[in-house]
C-alpha positions in Angstrom: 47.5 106.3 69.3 49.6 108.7 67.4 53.2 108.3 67.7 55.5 111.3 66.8 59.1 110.6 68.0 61.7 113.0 66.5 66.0 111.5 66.0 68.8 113.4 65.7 72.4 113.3 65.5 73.9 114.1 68.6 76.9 116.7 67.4 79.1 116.4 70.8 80.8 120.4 71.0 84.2 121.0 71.9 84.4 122.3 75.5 87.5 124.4 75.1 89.2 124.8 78.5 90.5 128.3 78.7 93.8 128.3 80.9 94.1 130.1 83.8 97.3 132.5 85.0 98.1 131.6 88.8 97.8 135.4 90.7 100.2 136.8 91.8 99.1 136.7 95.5 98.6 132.7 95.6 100.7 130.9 97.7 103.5 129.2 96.6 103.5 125.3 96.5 106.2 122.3 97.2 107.1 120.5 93.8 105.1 117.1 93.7 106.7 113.9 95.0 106.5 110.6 93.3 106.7 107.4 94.8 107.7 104.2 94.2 107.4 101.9 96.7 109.6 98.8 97.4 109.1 95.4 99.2 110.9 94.0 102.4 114.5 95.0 103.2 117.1 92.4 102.8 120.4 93.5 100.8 122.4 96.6 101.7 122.4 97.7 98.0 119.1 99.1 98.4 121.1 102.0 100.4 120.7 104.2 97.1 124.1 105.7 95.9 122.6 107.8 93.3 123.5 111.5 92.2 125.0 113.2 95.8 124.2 113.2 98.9 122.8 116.2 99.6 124.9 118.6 102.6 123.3 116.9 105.6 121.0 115.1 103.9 121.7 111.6 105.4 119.6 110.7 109.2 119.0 107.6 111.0 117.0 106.7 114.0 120.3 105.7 115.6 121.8 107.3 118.8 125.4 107.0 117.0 126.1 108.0 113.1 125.9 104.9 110.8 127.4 104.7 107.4 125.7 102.0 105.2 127.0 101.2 101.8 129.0 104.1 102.0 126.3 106.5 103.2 127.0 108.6 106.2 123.7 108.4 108.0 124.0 111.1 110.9 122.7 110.0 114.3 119.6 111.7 115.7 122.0 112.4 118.9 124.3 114.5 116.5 122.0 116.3 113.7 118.2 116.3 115.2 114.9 114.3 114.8 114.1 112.5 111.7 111.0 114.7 111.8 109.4 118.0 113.2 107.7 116.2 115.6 107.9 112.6 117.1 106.2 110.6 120.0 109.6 108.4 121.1 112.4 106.9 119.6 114.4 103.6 120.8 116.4 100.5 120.5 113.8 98.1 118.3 116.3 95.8 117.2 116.0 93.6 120.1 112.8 92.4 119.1 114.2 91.0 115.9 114.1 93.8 113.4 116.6 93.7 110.7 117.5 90.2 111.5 116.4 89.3 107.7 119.7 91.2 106.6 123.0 90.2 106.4 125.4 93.1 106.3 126.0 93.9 110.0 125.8 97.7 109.0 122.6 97.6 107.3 121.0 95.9 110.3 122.6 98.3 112.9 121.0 100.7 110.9 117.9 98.9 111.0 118.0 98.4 114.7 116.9 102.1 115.8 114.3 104.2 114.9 111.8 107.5 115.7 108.0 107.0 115.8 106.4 109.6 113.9 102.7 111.1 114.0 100.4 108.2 114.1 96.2 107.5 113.9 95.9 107.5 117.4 93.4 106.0 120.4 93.3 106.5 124.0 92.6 103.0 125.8 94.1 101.2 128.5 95.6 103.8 130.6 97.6 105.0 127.0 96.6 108.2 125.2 97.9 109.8 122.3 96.7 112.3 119.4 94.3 111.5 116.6 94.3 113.0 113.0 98.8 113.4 113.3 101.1 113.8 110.3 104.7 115.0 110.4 107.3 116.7 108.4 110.2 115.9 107.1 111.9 119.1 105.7 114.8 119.4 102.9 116.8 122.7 102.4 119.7 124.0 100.2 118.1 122.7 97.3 118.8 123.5 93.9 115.8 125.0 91.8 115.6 122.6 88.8 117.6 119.9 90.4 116.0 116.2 90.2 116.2 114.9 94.0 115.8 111.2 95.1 113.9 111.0 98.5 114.7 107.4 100.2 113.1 106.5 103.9 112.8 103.1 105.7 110.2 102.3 108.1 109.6 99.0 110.4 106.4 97.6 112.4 107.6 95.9 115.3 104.8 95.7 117.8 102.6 94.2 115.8 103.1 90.3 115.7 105.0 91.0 119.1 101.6 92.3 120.7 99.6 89.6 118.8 97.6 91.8 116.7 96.2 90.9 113.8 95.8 93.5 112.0 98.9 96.2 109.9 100.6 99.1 110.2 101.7 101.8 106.9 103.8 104.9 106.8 102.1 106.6 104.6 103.8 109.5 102.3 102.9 112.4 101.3 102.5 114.0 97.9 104.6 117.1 99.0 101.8 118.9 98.4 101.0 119.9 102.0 98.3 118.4 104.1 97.5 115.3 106.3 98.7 112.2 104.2 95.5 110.0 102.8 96.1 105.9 103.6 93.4 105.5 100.6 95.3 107.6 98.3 98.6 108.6 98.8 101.9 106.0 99.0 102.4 103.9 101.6 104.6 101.4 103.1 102.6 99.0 104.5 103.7 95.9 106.8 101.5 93.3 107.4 101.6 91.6 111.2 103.4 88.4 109.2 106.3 91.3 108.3 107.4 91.1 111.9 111.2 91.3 111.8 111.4 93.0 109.0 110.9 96.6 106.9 110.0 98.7 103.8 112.0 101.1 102.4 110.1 103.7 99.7 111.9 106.1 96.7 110.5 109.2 95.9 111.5 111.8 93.3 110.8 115.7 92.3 112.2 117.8 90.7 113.0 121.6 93.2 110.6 124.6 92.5 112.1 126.2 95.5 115.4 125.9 97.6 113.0 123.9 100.2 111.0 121.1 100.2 108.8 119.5 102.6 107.2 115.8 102.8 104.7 115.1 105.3 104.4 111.6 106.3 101.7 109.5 109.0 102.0 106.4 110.7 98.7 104.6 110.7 98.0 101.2 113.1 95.8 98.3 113.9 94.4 99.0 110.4 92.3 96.0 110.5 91.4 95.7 114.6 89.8 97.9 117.1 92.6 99.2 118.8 93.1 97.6 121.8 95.5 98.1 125.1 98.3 96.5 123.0 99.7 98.4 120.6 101.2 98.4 117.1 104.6 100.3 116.7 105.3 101.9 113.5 108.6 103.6 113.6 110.9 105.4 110.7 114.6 103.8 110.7 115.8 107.1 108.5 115.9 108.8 105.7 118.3 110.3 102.4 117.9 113.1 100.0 120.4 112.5 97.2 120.8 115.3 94.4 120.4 114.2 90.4 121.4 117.4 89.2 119.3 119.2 86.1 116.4 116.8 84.4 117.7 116.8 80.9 115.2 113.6 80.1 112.1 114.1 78.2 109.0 111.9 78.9 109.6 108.0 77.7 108.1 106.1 75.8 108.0 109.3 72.9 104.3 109.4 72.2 102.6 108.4 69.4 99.1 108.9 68.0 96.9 106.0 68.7 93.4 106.9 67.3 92.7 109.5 64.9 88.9 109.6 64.4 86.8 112.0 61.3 83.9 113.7 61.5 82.6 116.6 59.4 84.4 119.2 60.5 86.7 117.9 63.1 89.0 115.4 64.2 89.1 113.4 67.3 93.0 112.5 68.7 94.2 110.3 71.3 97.6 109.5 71.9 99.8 106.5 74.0 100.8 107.3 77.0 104.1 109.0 77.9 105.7 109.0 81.7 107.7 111.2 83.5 108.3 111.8 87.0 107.6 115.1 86.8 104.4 114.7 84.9 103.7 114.6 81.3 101.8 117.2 78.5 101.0 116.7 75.2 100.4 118.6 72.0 99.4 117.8 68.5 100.1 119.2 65.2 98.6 119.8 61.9 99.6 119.8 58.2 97.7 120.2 55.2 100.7 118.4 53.3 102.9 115.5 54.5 105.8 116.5 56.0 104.9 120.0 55.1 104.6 123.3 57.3 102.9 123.3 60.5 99.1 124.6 59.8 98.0 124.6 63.5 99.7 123.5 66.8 97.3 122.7 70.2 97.9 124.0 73.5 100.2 121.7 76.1 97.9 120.2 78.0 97.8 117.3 80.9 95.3 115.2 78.5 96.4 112.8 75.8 92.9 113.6 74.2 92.8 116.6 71.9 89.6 117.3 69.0 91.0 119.6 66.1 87.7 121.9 65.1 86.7 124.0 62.3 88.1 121.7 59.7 87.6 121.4 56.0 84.4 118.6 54.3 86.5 115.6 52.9 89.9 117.3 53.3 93.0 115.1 54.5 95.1 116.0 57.1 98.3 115.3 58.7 98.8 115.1 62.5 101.8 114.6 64.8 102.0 114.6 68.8 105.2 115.4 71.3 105.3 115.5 75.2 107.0 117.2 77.3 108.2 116.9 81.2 107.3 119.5 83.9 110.5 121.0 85.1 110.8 124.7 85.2 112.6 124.4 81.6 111.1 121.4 80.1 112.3 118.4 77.9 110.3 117.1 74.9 110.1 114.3 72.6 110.8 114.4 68.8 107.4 114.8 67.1 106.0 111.3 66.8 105.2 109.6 62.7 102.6 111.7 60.9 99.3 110.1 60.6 97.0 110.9 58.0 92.9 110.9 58.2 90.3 112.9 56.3 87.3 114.6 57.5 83.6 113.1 56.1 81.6 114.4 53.7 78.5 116.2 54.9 75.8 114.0 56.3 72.4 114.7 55.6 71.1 111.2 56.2 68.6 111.1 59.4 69.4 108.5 61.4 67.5 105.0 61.0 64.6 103.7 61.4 63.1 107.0 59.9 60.3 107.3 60.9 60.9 106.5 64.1 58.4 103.8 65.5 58.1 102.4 69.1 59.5 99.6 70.6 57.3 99.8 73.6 53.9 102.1 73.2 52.9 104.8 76.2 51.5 103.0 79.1 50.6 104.1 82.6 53.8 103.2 84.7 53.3 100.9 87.4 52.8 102.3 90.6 52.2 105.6 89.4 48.8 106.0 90.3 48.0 106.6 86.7 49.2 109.7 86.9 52.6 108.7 84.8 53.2 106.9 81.3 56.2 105.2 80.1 57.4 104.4 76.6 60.7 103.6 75.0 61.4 103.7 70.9 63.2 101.9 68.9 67.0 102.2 69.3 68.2 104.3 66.3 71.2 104.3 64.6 73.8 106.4 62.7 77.0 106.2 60.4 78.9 108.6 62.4 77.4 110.1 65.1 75.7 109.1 68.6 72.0 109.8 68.6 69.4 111.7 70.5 65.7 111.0 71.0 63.0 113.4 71.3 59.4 112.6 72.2 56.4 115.3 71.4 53.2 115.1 73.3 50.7 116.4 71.0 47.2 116.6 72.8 48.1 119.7 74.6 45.8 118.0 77.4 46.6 119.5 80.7 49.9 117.9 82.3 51.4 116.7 79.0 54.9 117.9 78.2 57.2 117.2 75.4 60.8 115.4 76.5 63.1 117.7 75.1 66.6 116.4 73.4 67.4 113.2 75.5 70.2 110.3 75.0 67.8 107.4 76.4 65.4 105.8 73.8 62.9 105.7 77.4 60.8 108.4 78.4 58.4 109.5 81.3 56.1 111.5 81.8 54.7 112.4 84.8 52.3 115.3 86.2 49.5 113.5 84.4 45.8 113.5 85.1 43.7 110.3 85.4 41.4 109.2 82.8 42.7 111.9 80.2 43.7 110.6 76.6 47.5 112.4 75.9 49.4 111.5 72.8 52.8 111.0 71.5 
């Protein structure tokens, strides 16, 4: 049996991503929130004190005002719900919330709360909505401004009901929408948390003098909800002003791989973080420390390939980042590294010829209407490699493969007792 299997180098193309202006009819968005999210309460020096307070920008679940390591926390009696919509708020430290705190402030603080939208079920004689979220909204913000979100939130029906199961606030993104318990932040209390509470920190930096967070209380996460119930409340909330981001992205990036080919260069650099987010661009020198030849587009990606380079030429590359505020911060351009392009290859990849590893035979269970053969792996210097198989009867039902990545082919359409070739 004739066997004709064609190699080549597989030459991976740039796919240049062109970018895209916003019109000027789409719909404004809230700046993205980031969270970090803490572990149980227990000290009242987790009442941040950062930046300012923000003009009413301090609420608790209380039915008086609280102040808390010297944050006035205005009483929902006094300034309004902790949210936009709520299904009951009450006195929860009788059941033994905040007792794992000390400071007799922190706990009073801890003691009251507002139970926000929740996953909800209608069973034994209790009904309430599914598929709820709620919103906390921020205004007289400054555009530009870094803000410090900070919320607590307690479970305590759980261990009290004796369920087994958790309960999460979960937090949104600020970008709108019903908060995801697989994706977005959560504070999550387990039913052994009884007693106790999570406080989360999130940060953004203004696009607008508004901002909005939607938040969900999910329960029973790990039980059929039953006639007893799980109790997820929010204790309260601050919005603290940092005033203008003046930070670029840390750690300053450098570049981490730097790979040649022909006629381009493949870049990759460490990663940078900022709460804002993080781009990155590269440049290019013909000479060391010499002008700039060629500087990339910012882009979210640390990944960049430099095309239309010189045969065996050296080149010079450095990468910066910068943050996302409306005028952004960047790094210092990173150490040059150097790397020069190949030479042209003209070697075929090996074995060549090409032989098979496994010769065409009907596949199983094909009803001999199908035949299966895989060649010999093939390799290159400095490219992946592509397999082509040609079916050279021309018998009725025989095709070719076309370019392919697998060393295995199939093929099917075939007609029983016919000789094909390959």
């Amino acid at each position: 049996m004739k066997m004709n299997i064609i190699t080549t180098k597989k030459l991976v193309p740039l796919l240049a991503a062109a970018a895209a202006l916003a019109a000027s009819s789409a719909l404004a968005q809230d700046a993205p929130i980031s969270w970090s999210v803490h572990d149980i309460t227990d000290d009242v020096t987790e009442i941040s004190t950062d930046g300012t307070l923000v003009p009413d920008g301090a609420r608790s679940g209380s039915t008086t005002d609280r102040t808390v390591n010297t944050v006035v926390f205005e009483s929902v009696a006094n300034s309004g719900n902790l949210f936009d919509s709520l299904f009951s708020n009450d006195n929860i430290g009788v059941r033994g919330y905040g007792s794992v705190v000390t400071d007799s402030d922190y706990r009073n603080f801890l003691a009251q709360g507002q139970r926000s939208g929740r996953l909800g079920f209608s069973t034994g004689g209790r009904t309430e909505p599914t598929e709820v979220w709620t919103t906390i909204e921020f205004t007289g913000l400054t555009v530009g401004n870094s803000y410090q979100i900070q919320i607590w939130s307690s479970d305590v029906g759980t261990a009290a009901n004796g369920i087994s199961g958790n309960a999460a606030l979960v937090l949104g993104d600020g970008q709108g929408g019903d908060p995801d318990f697989g994706t977005d932040a959560q504070l999550l209390l387990e039913a052994s948390d009884f007693g106790a509470g999570q406080y989360g920190i999130g940060v953004f930096v203004a696009n607008a003098t508004t901002q909005t967070v939607n938040v969900r209380q999910y329960t029973n996460l790990n039980t059929t909800p039953s006639a007893k119930s799980s109790d997820h409340w929010s204790n309260g909330w601050q919005i603290r002003d940092q005033g203008v981001d003046t930070s670029a992205p840390s750690p300053a990036p450098t570049v981490d791989t730097a790979t040649p080919l022909e006629t381009r260069v493949e870049l990759t650099s460490t990663i940078a973080t900022d709460q804002t987010g993080v781009e990155y661009r590269y440049n290019r020198r013909s000479v060391s420390a010499g002008a700039i030849d060629f500087t990339s587009p910012w882009q979210d990606s640390p990944s960049f390939t430099d095309t239309g380079l010189s045969l065996s030429t050296e080149y010079f590359y450095t990468v910066e980042a910068r943050d996302k505020v409306p005028t952004p911060n960047a790094t210092a351009e990173s150490a040059e590294v150097s790397v020069t392009t190949l030479a042209e290859d003209t070697a075929a990849p090996a074995p060549d010829p090409m032989t098979f590893a496994v010769a065409p035979a009907p596949l199983a269970g094909s009803g001999y209407n199908a035949l299966t053969m895989t060649a010999d792996t093939a390799t290159d210097d400095n490219y992946e490699v592509e397999y082509y198989f040609t079916e050279t009867s021309a018998n009725p039902g025989g095709d070719d493969s076309g370019w392919q990545t697998s060393p295995v082919y199939i093929d099917t359409g075939l007609q029983a007792n016919t000789t094909y070739t390959y």
